[in-house]
MDTraj code that builds the backbone (N, CA, C; nanometers):
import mdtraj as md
import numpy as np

residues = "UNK UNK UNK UNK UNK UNK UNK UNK UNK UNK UNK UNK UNK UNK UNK UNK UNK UNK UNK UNK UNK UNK UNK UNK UNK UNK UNK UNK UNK UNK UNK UNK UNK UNK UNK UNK UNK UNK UNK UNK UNK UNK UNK UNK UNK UNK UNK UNK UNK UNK UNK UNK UNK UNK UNK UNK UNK UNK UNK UNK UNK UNK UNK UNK UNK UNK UNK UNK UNK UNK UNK UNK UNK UNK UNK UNK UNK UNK UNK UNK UNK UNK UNK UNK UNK UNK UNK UNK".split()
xyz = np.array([
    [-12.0466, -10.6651, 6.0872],
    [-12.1853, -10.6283, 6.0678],
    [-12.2382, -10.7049, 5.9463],
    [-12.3725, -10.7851, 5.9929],
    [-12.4155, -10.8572, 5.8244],
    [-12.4778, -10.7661, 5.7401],
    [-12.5084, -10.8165, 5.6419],
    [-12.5727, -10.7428, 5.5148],
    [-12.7145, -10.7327, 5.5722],
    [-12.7587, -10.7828, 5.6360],
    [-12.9417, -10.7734, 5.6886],
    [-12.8805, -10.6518, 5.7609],
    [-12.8168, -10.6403, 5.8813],
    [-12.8131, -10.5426, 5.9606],
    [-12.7949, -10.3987, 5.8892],
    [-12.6822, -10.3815, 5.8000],
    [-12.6253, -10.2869, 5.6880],
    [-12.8088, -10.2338, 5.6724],
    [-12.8571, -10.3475, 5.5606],
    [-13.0228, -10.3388, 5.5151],
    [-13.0997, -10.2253, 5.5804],
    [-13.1174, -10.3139, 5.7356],
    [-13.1754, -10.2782, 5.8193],
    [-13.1833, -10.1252, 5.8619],
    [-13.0670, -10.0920, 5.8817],
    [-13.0423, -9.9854, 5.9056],
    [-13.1102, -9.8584, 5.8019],
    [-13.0436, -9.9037, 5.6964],
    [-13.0536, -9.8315, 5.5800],
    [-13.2058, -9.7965, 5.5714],
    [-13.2750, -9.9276, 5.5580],
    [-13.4385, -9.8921, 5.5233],
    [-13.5020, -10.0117, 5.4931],
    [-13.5067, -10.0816, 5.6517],
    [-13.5861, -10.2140, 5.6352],
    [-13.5020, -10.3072, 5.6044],
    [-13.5610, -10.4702, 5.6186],
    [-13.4778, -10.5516, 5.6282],
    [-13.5143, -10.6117, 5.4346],
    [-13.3600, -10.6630, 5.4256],
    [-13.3034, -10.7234, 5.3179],
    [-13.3787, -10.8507, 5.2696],
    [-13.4486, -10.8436, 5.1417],
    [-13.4597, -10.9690, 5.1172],
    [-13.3483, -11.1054, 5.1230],
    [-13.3993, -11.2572, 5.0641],
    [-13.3309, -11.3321, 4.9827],
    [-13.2682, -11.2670, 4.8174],
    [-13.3528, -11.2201, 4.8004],
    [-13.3746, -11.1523, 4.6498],
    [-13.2516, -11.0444, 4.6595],
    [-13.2775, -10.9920, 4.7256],
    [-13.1839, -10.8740, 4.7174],
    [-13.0569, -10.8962, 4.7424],
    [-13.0366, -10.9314, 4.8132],
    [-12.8750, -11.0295, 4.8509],
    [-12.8542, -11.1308, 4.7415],
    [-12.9136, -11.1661, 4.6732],
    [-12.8985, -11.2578, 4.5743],
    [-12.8514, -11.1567, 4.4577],
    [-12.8973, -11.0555, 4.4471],
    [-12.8907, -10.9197, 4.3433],
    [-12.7216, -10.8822, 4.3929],
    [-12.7445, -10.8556, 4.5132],
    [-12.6096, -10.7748, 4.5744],
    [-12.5008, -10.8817, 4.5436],
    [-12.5200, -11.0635, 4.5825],
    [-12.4125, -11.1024, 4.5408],
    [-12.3784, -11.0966, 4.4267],
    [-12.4802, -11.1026, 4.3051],
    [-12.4109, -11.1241, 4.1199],
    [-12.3448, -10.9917, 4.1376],
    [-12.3770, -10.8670, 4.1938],
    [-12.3381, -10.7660, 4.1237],
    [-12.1645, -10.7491, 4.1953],
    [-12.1117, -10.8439, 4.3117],
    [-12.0046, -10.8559, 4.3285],
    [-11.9254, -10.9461, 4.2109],
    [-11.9805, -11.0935, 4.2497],
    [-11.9181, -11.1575, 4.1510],
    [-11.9106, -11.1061, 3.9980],
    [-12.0066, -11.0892, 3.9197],
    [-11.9780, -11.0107, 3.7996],
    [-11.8870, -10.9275, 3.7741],
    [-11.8617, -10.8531, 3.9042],
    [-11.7647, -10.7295, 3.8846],
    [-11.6417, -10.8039, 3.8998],
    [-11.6507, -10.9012, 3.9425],
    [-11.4811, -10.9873, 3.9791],
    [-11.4634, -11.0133, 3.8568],
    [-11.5309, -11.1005, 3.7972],
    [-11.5431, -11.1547, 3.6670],
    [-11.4896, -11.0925, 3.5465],
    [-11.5568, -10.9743, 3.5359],
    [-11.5525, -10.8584, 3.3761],
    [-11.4974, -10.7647, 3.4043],
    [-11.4747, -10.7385, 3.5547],
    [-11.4296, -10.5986, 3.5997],
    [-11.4580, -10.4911, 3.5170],
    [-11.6118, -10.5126, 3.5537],
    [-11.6912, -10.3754, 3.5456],
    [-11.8421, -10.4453, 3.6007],
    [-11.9152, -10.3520, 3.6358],
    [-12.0095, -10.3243, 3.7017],
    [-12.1446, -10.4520, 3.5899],
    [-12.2532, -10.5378, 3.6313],
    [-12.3576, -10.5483, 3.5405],
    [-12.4188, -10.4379, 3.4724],
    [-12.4579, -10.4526, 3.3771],
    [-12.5580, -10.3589, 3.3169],
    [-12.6904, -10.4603, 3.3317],
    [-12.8387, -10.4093, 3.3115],
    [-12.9501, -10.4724, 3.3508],
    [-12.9985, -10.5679, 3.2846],
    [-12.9599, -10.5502, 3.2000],
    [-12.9350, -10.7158, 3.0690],
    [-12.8816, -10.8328, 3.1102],
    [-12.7825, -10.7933, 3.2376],
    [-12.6823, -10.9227, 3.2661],
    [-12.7888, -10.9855, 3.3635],
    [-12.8339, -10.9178, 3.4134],
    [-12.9096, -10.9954, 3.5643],
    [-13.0655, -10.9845, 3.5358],
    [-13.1294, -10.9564, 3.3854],
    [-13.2172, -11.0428, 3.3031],
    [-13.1589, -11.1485, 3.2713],
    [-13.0900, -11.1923, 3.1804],
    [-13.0162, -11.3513, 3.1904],
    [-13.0232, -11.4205, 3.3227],
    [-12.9276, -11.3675, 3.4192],
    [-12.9111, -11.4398, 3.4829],
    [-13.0222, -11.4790, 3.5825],
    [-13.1246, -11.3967, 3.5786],
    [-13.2615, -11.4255, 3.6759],
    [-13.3559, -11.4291, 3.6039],
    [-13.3615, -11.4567, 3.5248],
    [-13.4174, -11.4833, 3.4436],
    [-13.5770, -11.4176, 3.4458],
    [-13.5741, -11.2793, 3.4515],
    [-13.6362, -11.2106, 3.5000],
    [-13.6761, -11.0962, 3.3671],
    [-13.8150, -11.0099, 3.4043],
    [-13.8222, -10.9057, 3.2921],
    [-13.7430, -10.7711, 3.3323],
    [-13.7527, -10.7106, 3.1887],
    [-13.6460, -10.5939, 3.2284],
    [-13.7457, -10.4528, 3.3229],
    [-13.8254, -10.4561, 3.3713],
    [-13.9014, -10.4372, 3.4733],
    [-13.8620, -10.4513, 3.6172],
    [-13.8840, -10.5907, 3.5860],
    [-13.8148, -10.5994, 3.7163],
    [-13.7236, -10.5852, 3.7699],
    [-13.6137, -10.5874, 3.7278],
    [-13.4542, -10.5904, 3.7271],
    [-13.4678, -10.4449, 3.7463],
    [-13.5147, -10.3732, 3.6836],
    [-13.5171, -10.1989, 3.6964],
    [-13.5974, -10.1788, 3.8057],
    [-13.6718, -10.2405, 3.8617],
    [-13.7476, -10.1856, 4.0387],
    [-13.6355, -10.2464, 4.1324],
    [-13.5776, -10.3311, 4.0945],
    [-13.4730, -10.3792, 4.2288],
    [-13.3789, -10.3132, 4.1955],
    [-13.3171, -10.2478, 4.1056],
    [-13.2060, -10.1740, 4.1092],
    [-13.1918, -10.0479, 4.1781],
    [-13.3341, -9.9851, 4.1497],
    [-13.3854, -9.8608, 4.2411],
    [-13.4265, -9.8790, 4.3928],
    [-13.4564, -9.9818, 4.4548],
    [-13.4962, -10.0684, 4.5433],
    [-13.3323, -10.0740, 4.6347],
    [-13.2379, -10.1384, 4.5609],
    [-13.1504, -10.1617, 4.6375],
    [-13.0537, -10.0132, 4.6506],
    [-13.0689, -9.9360, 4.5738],
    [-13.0389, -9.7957, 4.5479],
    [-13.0786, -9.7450, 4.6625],
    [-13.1732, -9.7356, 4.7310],
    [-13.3063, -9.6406, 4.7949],
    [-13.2452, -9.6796, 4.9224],
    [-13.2128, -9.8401, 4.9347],
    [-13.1596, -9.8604, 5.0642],
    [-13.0288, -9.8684, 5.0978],
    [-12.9601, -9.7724, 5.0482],
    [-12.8271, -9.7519, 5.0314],
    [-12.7649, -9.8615, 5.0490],
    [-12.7578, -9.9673, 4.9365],
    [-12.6911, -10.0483, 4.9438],
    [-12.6011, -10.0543, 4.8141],
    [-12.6160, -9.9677, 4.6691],
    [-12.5782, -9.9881, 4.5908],
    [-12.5756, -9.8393, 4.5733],
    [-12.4884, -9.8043, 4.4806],
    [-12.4580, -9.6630, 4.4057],
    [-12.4627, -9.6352, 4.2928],
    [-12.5207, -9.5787, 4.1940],
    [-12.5259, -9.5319, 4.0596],
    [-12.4731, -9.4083, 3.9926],
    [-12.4098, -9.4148, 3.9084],
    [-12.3708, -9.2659, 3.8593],
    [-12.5031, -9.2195, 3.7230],
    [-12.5231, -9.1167, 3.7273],
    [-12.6873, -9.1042, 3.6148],
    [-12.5885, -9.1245, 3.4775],
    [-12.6665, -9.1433, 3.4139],
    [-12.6663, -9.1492, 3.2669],
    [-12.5269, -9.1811, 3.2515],
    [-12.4892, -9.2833, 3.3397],
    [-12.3535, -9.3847, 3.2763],
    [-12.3862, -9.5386, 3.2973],
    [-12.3598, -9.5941, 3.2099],
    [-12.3985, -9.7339, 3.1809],
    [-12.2788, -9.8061, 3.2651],
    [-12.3020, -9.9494, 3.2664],
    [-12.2178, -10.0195, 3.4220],
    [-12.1307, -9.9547, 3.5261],
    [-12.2844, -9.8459, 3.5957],
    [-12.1698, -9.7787, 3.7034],
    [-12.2090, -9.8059, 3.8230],
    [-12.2824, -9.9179, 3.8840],
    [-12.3634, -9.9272, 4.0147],
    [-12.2435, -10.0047, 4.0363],
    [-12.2123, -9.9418, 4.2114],
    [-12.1145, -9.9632, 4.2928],
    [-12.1404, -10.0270, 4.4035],
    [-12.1217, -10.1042, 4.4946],
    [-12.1995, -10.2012, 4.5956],
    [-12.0858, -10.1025, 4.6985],
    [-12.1819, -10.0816, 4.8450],
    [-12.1825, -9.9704, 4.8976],
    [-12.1600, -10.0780, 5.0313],
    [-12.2086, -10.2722, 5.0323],
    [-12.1793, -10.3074, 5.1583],
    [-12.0656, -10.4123, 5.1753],
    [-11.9819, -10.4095, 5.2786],
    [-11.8612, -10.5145, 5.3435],
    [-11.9051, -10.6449, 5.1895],
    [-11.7865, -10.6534, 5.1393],
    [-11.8002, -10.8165, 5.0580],
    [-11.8460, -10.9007, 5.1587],
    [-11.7650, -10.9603, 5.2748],
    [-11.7780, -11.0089, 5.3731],
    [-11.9290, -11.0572, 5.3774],
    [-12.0168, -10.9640, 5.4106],
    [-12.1649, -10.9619, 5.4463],
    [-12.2265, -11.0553, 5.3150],
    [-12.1931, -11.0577, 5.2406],
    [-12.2903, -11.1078, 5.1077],
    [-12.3075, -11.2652, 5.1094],
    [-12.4551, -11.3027, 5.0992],
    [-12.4511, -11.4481, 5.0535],
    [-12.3742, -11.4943, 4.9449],
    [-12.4426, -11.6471, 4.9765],
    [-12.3430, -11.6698, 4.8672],
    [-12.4296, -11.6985, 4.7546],
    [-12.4005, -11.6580, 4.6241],
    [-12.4712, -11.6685, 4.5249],
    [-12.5087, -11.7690, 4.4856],
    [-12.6378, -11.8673, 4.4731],
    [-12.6558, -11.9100, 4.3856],
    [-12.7256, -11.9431, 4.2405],
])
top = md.Topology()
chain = top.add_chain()
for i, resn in enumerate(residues, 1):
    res = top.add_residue(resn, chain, resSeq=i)
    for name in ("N", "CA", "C"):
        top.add_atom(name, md.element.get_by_symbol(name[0]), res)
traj = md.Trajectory(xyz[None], top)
């Protein structure tokens, strides 16, 4: 099953953007072994911390990612590695 379909299901179809989100937050976790915090993927997207905080809730909403409240690097990616673009 791809990551659009996973999406789909969940609640509408998957951006570029979002799969681009879903892949750092794999690779990162390979990397540091632990989860981004929203600082990392301001750097890396060079993006405001706004934004980074509507796609986190965004990819949340469409059950694609998991959060524990009031713990810092705890969002858990919820689809097949398999499915994920590839980051660039």
């Amino acid at each position: 099953m791809s990551i659009r379909t996973v999406a789909a299901a969940a609640a509408g179809p998957l951006t570029d953007l979002q799969g681009q989100y879903l892949a750092f937050i794999y690779a990162y976790s390979k990397i540091h072994r632990t989860s981004p915090a929203e600082a990392d993927f301001q750097r890396f997207f060079e993006v405001s911390p706004p934004s980074v905080h509507r796609m986190v809730l965004e990819l949340e909403r469409k059950g694609l990612i998991r959060r524990e409240p009031r713990r810092a690097r705890s969002i858990e990616l919820l689809v097949p590695v398999e499915s994920l673009p590839v980051l660039r």
